[in-house]
ChimeraX commands (.cxc) that place a marker at each C-alpha (Angstrom):
marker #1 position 2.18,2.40,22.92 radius 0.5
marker #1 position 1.78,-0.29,20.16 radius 0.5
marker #1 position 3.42,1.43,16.60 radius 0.5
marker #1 position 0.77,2.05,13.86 radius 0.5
marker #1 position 0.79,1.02,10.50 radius 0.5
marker #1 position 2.10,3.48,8.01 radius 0.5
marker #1 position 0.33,2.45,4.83 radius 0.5
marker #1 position -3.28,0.95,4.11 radius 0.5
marker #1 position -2.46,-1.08,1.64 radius 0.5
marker #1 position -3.57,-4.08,2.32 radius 0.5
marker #1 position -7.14,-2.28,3.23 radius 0.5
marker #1 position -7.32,-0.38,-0.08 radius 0.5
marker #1 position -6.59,-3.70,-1.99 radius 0.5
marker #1 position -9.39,-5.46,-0.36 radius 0.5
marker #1 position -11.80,-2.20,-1.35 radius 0.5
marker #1 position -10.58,-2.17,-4.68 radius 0.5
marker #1 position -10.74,-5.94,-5.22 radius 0.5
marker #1 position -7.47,-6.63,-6.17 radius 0.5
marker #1 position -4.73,-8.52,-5.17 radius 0.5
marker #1 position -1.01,-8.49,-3.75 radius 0.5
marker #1 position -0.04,-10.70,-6.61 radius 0.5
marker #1 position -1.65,-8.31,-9.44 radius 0.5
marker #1 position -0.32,-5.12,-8.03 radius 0.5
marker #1 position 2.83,-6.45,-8.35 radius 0.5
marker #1 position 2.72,-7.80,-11.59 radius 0.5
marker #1 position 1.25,-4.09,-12.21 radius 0.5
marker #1 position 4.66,-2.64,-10.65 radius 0.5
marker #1 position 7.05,-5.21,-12.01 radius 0.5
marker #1 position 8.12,-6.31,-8.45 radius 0.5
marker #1 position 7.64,-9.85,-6.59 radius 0.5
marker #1 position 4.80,-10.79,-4.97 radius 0.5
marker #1 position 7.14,-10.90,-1.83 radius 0.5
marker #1 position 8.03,-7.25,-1.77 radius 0.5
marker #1 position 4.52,-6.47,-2.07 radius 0.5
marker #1 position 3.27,-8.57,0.76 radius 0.5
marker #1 position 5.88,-6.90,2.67 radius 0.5
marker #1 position 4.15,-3.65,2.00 radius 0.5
marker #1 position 0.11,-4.87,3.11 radius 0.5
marker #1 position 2.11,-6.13,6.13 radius 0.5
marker #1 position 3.91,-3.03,6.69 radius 0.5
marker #1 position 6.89,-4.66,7.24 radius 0.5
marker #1 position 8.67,-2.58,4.56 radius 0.5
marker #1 position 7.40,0.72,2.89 radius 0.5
marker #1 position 7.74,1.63,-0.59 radius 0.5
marker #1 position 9.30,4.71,-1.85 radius 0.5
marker #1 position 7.01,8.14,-2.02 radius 0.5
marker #1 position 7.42,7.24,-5.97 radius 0.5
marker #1 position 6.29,3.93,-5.46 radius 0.5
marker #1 position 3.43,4.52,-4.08 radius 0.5
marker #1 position 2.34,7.42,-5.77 radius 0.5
marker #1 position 2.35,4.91,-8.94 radius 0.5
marker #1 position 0.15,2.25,-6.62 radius 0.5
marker #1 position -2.46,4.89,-6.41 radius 0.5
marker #1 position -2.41,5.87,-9.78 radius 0.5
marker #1 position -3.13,1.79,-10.54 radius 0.5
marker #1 position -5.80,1.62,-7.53 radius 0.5
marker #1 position -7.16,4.99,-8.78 radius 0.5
marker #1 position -7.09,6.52,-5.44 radius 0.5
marker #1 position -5.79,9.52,-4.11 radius 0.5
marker #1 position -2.02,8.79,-2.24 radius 0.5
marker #1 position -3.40,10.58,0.94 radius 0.5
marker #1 position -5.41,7.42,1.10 radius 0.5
marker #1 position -3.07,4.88,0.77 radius 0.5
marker #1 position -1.43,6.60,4.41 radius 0.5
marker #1 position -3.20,6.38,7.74 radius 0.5
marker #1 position -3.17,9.37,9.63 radius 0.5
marker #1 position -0.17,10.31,12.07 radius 0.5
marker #1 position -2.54,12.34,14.76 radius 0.5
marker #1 position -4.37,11.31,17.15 radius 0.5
marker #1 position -7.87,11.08,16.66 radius 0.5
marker link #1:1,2 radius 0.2
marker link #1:2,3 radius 0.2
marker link #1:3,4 radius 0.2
marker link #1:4,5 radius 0.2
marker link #1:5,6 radius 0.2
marker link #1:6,7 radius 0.2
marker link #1:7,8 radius 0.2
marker link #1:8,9 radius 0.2
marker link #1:9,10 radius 0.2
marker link #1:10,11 radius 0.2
marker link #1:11,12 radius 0.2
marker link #1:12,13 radius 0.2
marker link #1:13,14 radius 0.2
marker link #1:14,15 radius 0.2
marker link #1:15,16 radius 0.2
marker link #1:16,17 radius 0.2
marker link #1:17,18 radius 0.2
marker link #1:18,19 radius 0.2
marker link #1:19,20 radius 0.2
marker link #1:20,21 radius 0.2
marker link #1:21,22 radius 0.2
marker link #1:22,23 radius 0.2
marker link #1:23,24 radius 0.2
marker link #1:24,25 radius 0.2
marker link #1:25,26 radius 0.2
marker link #1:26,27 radius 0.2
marker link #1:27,28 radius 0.2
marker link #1:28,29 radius 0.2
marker link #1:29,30 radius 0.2
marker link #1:30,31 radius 0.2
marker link #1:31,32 radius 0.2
marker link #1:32,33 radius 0.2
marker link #1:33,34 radius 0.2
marker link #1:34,35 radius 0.2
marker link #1:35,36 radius 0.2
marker link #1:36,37 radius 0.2
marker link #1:37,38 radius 0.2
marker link #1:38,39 radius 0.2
marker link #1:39,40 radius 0.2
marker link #1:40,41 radius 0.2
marker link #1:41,42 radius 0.2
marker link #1:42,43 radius 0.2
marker link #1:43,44 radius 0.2
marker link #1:44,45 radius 0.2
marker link #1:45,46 radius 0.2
marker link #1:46,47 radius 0.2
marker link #1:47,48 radius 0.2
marker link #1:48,49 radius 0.2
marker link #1:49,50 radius 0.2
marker link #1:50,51 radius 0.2
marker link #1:51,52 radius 0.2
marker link #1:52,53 radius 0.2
marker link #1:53,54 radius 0.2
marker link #1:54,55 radius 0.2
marker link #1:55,56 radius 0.2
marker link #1:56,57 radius 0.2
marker link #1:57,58 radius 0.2
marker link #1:58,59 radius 0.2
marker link #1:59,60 radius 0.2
marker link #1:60,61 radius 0.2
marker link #1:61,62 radius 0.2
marker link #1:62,63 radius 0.2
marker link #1:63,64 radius 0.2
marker link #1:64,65 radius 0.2
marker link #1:65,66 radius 0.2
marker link #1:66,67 radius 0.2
marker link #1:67,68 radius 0.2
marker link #1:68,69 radius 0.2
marker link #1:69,70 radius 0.2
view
């Protein structure tokens, strides 16, 4: 069993049309950490990304893939 992403960050950039580089010059972090985050080798905090979906204007539910099974 292959491990699932955690976050769809990466995906709700692209739908958004935005960046890595301007969410985190929206957040005040390095470009790094947030590539880190679309390549969900790191996560950020539940605070973190609440704030990332307050900047993409999308609900934080959507910013998670789903832990069931479909």
């Amino acid at each position: 069993m292959s491990e699932r992403p955690l976050n769809r960050l990466k995906v709700v950039l692209v739908e958004n049309q935005k960046t890595s580089k301007w969410l985190a010059e929206q957040l005040g972090v390095s470009a790094v950490t947030v590539s880190k985050w679309c390549t969900n080798m790191h996560q950020p905090d539940l605070q973190t990304l609440s704030k990332i979906a307050d900047i993409l204007n999308v609900d934080v539910k959507d910013m998670l893939n789903s832990t069931k099974e479909a």
